[in-house]
DRENPA-3360 file (N, C-alpha, C; in nm, 2 decimals, always signed):
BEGIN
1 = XXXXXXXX = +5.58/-0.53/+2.72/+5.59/-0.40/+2.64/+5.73/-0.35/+2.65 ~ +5.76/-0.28/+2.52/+5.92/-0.23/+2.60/+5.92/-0.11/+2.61 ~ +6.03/-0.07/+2.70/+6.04/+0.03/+2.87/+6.10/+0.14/+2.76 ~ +6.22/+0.09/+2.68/+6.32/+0.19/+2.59/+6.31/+0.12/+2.48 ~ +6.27/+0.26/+2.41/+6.25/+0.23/+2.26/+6.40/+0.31/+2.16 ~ +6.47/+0.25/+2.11/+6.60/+0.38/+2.04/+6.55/+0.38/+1.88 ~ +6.55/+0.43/+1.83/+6.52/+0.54/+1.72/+6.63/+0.60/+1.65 ~ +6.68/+0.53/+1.53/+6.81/+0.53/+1.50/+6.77/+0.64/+1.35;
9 = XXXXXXXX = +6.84/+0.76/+1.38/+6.74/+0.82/+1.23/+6.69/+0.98/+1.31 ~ +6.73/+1.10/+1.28/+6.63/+1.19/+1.36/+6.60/+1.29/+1.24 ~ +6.54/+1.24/+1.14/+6.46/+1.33/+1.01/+6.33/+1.32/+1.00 ~ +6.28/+1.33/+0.97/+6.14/+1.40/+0.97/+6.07/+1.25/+1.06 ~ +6.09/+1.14/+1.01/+6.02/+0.99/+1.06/+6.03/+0.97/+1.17 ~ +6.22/+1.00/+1.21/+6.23/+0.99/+1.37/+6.21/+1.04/+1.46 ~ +6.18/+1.18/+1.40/+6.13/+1.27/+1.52/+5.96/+1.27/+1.50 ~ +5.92/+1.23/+1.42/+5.77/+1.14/+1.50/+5.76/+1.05/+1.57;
17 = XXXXXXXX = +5.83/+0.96/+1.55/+5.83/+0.80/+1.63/+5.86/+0.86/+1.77 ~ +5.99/+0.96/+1.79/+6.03/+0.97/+1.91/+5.90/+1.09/+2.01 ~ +5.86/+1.15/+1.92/+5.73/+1.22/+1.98/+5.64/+1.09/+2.00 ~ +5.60/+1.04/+1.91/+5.47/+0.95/+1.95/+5.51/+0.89/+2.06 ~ +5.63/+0.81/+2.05/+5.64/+0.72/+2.18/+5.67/+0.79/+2.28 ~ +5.73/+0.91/+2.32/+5.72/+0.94/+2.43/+5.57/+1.02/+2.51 ~ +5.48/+1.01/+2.42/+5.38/+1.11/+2.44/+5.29/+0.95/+2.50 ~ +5.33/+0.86/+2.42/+5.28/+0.69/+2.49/+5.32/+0.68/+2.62;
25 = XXXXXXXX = +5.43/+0.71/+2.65/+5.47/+0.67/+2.76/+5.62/+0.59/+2.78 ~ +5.70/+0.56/+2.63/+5.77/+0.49/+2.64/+5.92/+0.59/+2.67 ~ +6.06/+0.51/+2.69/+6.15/+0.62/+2.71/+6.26/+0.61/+2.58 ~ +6.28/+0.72/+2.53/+6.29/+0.71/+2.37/+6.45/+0.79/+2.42 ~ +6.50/+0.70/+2.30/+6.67/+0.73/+2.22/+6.69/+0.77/+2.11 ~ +6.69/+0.90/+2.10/+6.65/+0.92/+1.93/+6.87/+0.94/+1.93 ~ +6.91/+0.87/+1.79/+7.02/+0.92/+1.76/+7.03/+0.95/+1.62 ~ +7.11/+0.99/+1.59/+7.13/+1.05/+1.44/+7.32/+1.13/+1.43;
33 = XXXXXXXX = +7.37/+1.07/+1.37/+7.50/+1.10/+1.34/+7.53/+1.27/+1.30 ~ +7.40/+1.34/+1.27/+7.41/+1.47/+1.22/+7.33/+1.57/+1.34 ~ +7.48/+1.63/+1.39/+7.41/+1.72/+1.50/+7.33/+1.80/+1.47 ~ +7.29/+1.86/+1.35/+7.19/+1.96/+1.35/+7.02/+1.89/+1.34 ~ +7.04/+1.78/+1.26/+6.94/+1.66/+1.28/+6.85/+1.66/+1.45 ~ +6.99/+1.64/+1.54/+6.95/+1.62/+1.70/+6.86/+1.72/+1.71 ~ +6.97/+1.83/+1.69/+6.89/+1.97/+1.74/+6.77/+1.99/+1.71 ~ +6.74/+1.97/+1.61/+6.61/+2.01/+1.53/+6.48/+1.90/+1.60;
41 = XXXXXXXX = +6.54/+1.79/+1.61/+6.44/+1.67/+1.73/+6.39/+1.74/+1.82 ~ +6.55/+1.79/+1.91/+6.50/+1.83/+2.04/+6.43/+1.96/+2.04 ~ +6.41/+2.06/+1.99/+6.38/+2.16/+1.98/+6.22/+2.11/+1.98 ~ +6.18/+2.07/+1.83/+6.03/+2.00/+1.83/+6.01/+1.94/+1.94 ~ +6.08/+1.81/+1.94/+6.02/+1.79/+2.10/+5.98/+1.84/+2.27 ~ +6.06/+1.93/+2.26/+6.06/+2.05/+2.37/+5.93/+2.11/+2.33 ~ +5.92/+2.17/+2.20/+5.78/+2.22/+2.20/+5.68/+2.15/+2.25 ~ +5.69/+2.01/+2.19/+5.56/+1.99/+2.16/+5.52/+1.89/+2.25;
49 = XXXXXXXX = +5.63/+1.79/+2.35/+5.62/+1.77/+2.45/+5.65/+1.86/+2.59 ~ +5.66/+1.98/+2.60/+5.68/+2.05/+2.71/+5.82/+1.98/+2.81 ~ +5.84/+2.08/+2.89/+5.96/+2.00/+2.99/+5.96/+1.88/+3.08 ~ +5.85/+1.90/+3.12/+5.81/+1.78/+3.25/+5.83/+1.66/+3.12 ~ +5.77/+1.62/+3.02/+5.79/+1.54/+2.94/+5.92/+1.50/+2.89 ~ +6.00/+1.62/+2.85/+6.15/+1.61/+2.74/+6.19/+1.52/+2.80 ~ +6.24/+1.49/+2.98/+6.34/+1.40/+3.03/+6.30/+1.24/+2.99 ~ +6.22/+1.23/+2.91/+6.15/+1.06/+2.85/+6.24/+1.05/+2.72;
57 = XXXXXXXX = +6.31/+1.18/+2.67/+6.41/+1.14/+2.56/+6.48/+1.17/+2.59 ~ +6.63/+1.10/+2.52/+6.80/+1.13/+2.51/+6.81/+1.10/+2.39 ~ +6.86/+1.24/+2.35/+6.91/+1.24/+2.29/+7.10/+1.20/+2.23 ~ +7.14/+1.10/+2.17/+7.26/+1.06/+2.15/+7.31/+1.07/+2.02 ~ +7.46/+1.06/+2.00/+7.49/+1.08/+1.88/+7.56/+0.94/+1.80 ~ +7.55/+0.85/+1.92/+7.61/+0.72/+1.86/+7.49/+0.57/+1.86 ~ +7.53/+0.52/+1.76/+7.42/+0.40/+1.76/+7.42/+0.28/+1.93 ~ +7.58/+0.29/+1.91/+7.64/+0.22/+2.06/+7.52/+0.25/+2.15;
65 = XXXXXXXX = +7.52/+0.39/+2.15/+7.47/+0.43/+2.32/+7.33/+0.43/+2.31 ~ +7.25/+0.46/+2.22/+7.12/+0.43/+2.18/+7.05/+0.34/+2.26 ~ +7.16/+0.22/+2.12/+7.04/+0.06/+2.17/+7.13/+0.01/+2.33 ~ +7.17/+0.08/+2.38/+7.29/-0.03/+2.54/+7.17/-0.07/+2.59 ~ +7.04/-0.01/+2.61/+6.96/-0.02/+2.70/+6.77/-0.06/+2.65 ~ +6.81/-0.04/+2.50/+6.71/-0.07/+2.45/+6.64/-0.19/+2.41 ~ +6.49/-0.20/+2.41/+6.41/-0.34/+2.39/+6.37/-0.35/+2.27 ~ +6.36/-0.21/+2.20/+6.32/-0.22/+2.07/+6.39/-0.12/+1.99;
73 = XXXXXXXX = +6.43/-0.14/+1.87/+6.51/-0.02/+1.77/+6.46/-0.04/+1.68 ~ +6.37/+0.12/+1.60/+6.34/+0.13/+1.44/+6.48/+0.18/+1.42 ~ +6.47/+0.16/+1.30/+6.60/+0.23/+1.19/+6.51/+0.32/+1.09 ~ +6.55/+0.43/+1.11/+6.46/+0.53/+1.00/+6.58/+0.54/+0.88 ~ +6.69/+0.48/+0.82/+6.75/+0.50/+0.74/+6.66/+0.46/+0.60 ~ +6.74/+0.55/+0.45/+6.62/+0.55/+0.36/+6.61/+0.37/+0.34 ~ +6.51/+0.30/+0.23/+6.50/+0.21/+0.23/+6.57/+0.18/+0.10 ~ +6.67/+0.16/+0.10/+6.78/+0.10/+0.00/+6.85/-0.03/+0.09;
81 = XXXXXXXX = +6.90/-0.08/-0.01/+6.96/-0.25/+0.02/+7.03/-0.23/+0.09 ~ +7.15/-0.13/+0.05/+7.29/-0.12/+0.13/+7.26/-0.08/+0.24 ~ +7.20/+0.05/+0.25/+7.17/+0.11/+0.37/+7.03/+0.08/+0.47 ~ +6.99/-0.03/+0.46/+6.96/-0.13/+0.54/+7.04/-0.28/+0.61 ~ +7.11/-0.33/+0.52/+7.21/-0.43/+0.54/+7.31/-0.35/+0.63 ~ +7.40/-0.26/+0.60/+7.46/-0.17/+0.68/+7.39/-0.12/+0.85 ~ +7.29/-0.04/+0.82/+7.21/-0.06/+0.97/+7.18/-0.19/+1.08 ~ +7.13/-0.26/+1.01/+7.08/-0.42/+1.09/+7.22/-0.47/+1.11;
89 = XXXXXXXX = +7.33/-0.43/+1.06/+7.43/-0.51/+1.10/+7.50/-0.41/+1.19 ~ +7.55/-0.35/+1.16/+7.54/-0.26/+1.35/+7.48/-0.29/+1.43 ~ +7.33/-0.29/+1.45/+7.27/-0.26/+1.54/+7.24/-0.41/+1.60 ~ +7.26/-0.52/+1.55/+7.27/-0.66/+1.56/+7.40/-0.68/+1.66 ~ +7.49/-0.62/+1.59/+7.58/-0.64/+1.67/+7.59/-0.55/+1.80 ~ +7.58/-0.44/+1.75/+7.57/-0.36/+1.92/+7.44/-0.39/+2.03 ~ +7.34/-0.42/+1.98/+7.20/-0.41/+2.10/+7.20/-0.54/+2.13 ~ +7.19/-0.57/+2.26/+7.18/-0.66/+2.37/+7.09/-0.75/+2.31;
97 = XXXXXXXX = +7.14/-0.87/+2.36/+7.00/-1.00/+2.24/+6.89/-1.02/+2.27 ~ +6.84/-0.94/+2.38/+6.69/-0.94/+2.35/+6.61/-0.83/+2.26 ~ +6.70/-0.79/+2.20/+6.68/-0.64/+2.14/+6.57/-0.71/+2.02 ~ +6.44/-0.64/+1.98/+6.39/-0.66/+1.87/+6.40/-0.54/+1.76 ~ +6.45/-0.54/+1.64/+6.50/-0.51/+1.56/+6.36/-0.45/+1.44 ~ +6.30/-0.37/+1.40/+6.20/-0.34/+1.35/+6.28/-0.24/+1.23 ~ +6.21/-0.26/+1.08/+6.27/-0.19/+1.03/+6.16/-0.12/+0.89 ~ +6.11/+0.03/+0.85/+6.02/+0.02/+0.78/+6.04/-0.01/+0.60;
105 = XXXXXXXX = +6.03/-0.10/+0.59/+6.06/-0.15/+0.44/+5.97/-0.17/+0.33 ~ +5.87/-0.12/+0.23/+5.78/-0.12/+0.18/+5.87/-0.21/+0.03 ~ +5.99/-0.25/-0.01/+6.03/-0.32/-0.11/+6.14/-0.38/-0.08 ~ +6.15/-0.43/+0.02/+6.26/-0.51/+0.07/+6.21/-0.70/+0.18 ~ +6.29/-0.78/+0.13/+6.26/-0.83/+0.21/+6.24/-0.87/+0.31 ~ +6.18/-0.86/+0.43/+6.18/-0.85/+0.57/+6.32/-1.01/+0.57 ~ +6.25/-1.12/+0.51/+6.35/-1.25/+0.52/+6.46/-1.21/+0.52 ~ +6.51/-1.19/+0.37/+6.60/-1.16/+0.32/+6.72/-1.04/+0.47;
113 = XXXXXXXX = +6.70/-0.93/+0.50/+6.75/-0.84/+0.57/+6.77/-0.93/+0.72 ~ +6.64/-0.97/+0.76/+6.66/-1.10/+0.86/+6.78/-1.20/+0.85 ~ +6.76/-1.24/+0.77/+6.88/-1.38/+0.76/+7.00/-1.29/+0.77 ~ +7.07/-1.19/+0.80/+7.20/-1.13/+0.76/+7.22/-1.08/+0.88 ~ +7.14/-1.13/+1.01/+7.20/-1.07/+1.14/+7.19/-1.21/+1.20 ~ +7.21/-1.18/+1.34/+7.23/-1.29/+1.44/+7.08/-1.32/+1.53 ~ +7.06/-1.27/+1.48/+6.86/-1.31/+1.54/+6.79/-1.27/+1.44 ~ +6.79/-1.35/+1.36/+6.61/-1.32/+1.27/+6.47/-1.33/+1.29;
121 = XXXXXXXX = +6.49/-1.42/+1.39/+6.35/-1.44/+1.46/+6.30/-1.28/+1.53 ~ +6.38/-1.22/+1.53/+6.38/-1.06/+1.63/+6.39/-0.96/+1.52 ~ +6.35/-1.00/+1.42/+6.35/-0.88/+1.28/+6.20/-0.84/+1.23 ~ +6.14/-0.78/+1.25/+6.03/-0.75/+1.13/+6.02/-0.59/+1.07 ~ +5.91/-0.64/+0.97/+5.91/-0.51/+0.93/+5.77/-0.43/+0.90 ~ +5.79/-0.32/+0.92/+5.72/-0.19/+0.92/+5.70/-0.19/+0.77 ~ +5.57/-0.20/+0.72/+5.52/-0.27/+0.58/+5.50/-0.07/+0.54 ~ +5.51/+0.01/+0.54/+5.44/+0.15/+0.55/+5.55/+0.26/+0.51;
129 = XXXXXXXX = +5.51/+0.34/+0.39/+5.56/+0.44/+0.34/+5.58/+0.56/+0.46 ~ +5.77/+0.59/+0.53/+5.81/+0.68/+0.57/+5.68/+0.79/+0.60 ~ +5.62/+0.81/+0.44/+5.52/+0.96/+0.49/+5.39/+0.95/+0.54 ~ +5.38/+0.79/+0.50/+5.25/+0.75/+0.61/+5.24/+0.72/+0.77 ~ +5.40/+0.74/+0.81/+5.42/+0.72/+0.92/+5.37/+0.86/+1.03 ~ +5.40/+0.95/+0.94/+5.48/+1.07/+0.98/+5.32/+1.17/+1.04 ~ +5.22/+1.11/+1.07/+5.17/+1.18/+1.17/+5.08/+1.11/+1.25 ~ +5.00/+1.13/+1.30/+4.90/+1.10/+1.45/+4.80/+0.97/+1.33;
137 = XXXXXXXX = +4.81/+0.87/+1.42/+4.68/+0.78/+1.33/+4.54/+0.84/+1.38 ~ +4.47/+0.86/+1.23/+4.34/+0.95/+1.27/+4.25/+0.83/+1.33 ~ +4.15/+0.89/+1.41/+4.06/+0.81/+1.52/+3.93/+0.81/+1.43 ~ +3.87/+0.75/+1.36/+3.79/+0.75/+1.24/+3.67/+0.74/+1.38 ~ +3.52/+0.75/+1.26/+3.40/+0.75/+1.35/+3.46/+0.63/+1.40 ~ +3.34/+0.60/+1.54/+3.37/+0.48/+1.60/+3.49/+0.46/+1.65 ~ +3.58/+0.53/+1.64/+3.68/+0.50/+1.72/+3.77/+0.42/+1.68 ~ +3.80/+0.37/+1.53/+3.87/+0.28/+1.46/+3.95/+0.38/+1.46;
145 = XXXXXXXX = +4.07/+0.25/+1.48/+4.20/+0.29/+1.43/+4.25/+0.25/+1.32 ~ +4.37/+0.35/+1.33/+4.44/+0.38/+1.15/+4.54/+0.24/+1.17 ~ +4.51/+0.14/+1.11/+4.62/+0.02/+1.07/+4.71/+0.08/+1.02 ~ +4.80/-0.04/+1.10/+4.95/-0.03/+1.03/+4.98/-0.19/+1.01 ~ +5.07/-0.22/+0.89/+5.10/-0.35/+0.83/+5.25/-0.41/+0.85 ~ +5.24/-0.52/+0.94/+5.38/-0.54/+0.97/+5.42/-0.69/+0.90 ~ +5.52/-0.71/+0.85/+5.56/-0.81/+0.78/+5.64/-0.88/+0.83 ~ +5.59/-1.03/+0.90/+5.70/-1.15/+0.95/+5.74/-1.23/+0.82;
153 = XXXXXXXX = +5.84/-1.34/+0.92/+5.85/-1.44/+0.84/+5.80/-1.56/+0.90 ~ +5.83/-1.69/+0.86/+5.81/-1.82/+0.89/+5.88/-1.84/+1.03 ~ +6.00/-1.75/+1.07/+6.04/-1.77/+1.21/+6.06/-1.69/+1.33 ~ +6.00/-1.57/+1.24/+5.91/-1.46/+1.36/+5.88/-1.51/+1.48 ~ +6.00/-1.48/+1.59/+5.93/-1.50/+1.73/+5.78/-1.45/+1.77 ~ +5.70/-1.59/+1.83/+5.59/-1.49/+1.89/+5.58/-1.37/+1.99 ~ +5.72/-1.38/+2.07/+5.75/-1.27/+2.16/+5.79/-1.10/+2.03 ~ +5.86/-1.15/+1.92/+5.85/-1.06/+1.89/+5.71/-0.96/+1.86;
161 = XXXXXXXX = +5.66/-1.05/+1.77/+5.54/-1.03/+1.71/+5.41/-0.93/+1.83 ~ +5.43/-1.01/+1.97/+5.34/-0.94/+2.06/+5.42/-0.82/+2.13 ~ +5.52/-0.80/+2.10/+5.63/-0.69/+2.16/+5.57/-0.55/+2.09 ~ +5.56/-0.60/+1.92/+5.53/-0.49/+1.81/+5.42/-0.48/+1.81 ~ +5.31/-0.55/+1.86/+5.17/-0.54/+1.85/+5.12/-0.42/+2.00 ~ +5.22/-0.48/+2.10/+5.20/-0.37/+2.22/+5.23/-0.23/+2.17 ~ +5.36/-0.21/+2.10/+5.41/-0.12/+2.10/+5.30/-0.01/+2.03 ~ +5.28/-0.05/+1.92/+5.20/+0.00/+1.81/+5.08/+0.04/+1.83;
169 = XXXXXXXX = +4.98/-0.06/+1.96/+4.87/+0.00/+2.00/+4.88/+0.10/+2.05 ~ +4.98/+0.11/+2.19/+4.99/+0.22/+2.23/+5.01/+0.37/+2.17 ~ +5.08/+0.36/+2.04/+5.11/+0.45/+2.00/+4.94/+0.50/+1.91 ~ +4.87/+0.38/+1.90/+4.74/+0.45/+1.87/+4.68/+0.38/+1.75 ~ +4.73/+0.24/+1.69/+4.76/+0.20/+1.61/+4.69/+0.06/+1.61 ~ +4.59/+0.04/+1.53/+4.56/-0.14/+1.47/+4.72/-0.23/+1.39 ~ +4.78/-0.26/+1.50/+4.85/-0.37/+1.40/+4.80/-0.49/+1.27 ~ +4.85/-0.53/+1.18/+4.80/-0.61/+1.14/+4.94/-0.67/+1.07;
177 = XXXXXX = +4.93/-0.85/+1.11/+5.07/-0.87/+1.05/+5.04/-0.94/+0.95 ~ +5.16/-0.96/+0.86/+5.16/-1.05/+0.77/+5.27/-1.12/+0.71 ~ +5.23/-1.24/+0.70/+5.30/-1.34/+0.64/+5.44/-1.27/+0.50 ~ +5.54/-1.28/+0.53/+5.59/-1.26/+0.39/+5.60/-1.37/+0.30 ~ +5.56/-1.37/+0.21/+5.58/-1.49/+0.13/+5.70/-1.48/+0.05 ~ +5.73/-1.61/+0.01/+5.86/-1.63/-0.03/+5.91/-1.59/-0.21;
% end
C-alpha cells in the first residue's frame, strides 16, 4: 500500500483526493504552484479534518518536493495533451523510480502518455470525469461500493496495478481495471 501519496494539483479534485486520503489514513502532499490554491486546501482541510489530523498533510509549492518521498502521484492538471505530456514528464523525472504515476484521463491515451516517460509499466489511468471524482463514493444498499475505472496497458506492472487497487479501496472505492485497447 503506499505510505505517501503527492497530489500534484490543489483545485477543487486535489483538495478531495488530499482529504480522502488523508481521512484513509495515507500521508498526503498536496502541491500546486498557485499560493492561494494551497491556502484554500489547507483551510478546507483544517476544517474538515480537524488538527490532530492536518499533520497527515504538507502542504508544498514545488513538484520536486512533493513526489522526494512519494509512492504514488495523481496529477490533477486539466486533461489536455500538452498539459499531461508536460506533467508526466516532470514528474518522471523528478519522483524516485518506484514512484507509480496515475493520471485521470477520460480521452487520452493511457499508452500513448505512458510511452513518453521512463517507466510505463508505472503509468495508469484514472478512467473518470474530474466531477465524478470530487466527492465521497456513496455506500449503496448492501454496502456496495461506487466503482471507479482504471485503464492499463499491455505492460502494466502487476505491482502497479495492486498498488492502485489498495489505494482506491481504501479510499472507499471498487476498482475495476481495464484493458486499453489499441
Amino acid at each position: 500500500m503506499p505510505e505517501a501519496v503527492a497530489i500534484i494539483g490543489a483545485g477543487p479534485l486535489g483538495r478531495w483526493l488530499a482529504l480522502a486520503a488523508a481521512r484513509a489514513g495515507f500521508r498526503v502532499l498536496l502541491e500546486d504552484v498557485m499560493p492561494a490554491n494551497l491556502r484554500h486546501a489547507q483551510e478546507l482541510l483544517r476544517r474538515e479534518l480537524g488538527p490532530e489530523a492536518l499533520p497527515k498533510v504538507a502542504f508544498v509549492s514545488t513538484i520536486e518536493e512533493a513526489v522526494r518521498e512519494a509512492d504514488l502521484v495523481i496529477d490533477c492538471v486539466p486533461d489536455e495533451l500538452e498539459s499531461k505530456l508536460e506533467i508526466l514528464w516532470l514528474l518522471d523525472r523528478m519522483a524516485p523510480p518506484h514512484t507509480v504515476l496515475a493520471t485521470p484521463t477520460t480521452r487520452l491515451s493511457i499508452a500513448d502518455l505512458a510511452n513518453c516517460t521512463y517507466r510505463p509499466a508505472q503509468c495508469i489511468a484514472i478512467a473518470a470525469e474530474a466531477s465524478a471524482l470530487t466527492g465521497y463514493p456513496a455506500q449503496g444498499s448492501g454496502g456496495a461500493e461506487q466503482q471507479i475505472l482504471l485503464r492499463t496497458t499491455g505492460i502494466t506492472a502487476p505491482e502497479t496495478v495492486a498498488l492502485l487497487d489498495r489505494f482506491w479501496r481504501q479510499l472507499g472505492y471498487s476498482p475495476l481495471f481495464e484493458l486499453e485497447q489499441p
